[in-house]
C-alpha positions, 0 to 999 in steps of 0.5 A: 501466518507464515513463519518465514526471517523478516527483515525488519531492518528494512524501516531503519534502511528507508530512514537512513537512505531517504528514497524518493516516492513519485505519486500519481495520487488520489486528489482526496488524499495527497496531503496525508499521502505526502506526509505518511511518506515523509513520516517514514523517512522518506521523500514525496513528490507528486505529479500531475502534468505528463510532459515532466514524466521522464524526469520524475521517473528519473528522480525517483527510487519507486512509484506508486499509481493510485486511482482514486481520482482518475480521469483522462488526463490522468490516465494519460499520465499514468501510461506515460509514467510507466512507460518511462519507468519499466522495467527499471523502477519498482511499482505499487498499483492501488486500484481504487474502487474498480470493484465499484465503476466499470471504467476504473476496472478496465483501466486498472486491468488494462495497466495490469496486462501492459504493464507489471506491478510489483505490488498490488495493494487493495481492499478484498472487493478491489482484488476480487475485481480484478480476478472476477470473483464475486463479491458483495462491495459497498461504494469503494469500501471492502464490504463481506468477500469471502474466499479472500485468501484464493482471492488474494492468491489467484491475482498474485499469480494472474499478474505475478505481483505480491498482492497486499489485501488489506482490511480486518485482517490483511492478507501478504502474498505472492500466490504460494505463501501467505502472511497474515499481519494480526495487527488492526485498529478500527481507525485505520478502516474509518479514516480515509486514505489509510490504503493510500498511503500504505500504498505509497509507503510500501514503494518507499520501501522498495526503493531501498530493496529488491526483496518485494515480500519483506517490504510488503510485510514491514510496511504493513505491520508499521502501518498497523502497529501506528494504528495501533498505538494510536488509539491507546493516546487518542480519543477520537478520529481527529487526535488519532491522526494526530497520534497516527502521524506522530508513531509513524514518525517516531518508529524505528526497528527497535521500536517496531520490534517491540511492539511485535513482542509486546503484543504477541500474546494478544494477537498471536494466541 
């Protein structure tokens, strides 16, 4: 792991200045996307009509575009969107499955090539996918991909994106430097939607900085660490989202920074 300041201040700024996070969301989950970005202090608004695409893009502070439920009309409104919202608001892309339907990766690559993404945030056979690396994927999950840090690294460098690869262990990177966050919670993995509303948080957290890396890094580690101290009060899926929720809510910089010291000797070693 890359030892390099962080600001992890950066949690406490996104409670203080409440920015708004426009979703182009995946209909599976919308609701635990909303209330994640509510949970951090942020402030949700999803969209599925493309003739109201320049006064949300006027509303918002940063987008994140997910394609998990993608279809034609969708794909339209995406396009809109981000014609009204380049180069002015910061983007999140989260290619869901691409690396499993042909149709997803060519619209995803498609997006990529028109448009620049700050972040792209997706599992190790997503990120493989859209650099042509081999993989062995199952359905939309990860699946065994190995070489994930080169993975990870040329497509931060093919899109000039940071690329968060997230799984086991999850891999930050802007194609030179490389973060990798030690914190996982099995949960995280079994229950759905853990990427998409990482994804959404990381735009809650560029819509109050420009500093892309450090917003990657923070929102990631809140992310796990809530993963993590969720389990020690959970004893199953259903009270785990519970207690989930519950620490994204109740985290502040002091808290997180806690828990980064408390936990040092078990993950760190």
């Amino acid at each position: 792991m890359v030892q390099r300041q962080i600001d992890w201040s950066l949690l406490d700024r996104v409670r203080t200045k409440n920015p708004i996070v426009l979703n182009l969301a995946n209909l599976v989950t919308i609701d635990k996307v909303a209330d994640a970005i509510s949970a951090v202090g942020a402030s949700p608004i999803m969209s599925v009509e493309p003739t109201e695409a320049d006064e949300m893009v006027t509303l918002a502070n940063a987008l994140s575009i997910n394609l998990g439920t993608i279809n034609e009309r969708q794909a339209a409104q995406i396009k809109t969107v981000l014609r009204a919202a380049t180069p002015l608001k910061p983007l999140v892309l989260d290619p869901v499955a691409v690396s499993a339907v042909p149709s997803r990766l060519k619209f995803a690559r498609s997006l990529l090539n028109d448009f620049h993404f700050d972040v792209i945030r997706g599992n190790a056979s997503e990120i493989a996918a859209l650099v042509a690396a081999d993989n062995t994927s199952h359905g939309i999950d990860a699946g065994k991909v190995p070489n994930q840090v080169q993975i990870a690294e040329t497509c931060a460098r093919r899109y000039h994106s940071i690329v968060a690869l997230t799984g086991e262990t999850d891999l930050i990177t802007d194609g030179q430097v490389i973060y990798e966050n030690p914190f996982s919670a099995e949960m995280l993995t079994m229950n759905v939607g853990s990427g998409d509303m990482l994804s959404s948080i990381i735009a809650a957290f560029l819509g109050t900085t420009t500093n892309t890396w450090d917003a990657c890094i923070v929102a990631t580690v809140l992310v796990s660490a809530a993963g993590v101290l969720a389990n020690r009060y959970s004893v199953g899926l259903g009270s785990w989202q519970v207690q989930f929720f519950d620490q994204l809510s109740i985290m502040n910089t002091k808290a997180l920074l806690e828990f980064l010291k408390e936990s040092e000797e078990d993950y760190l070693d």
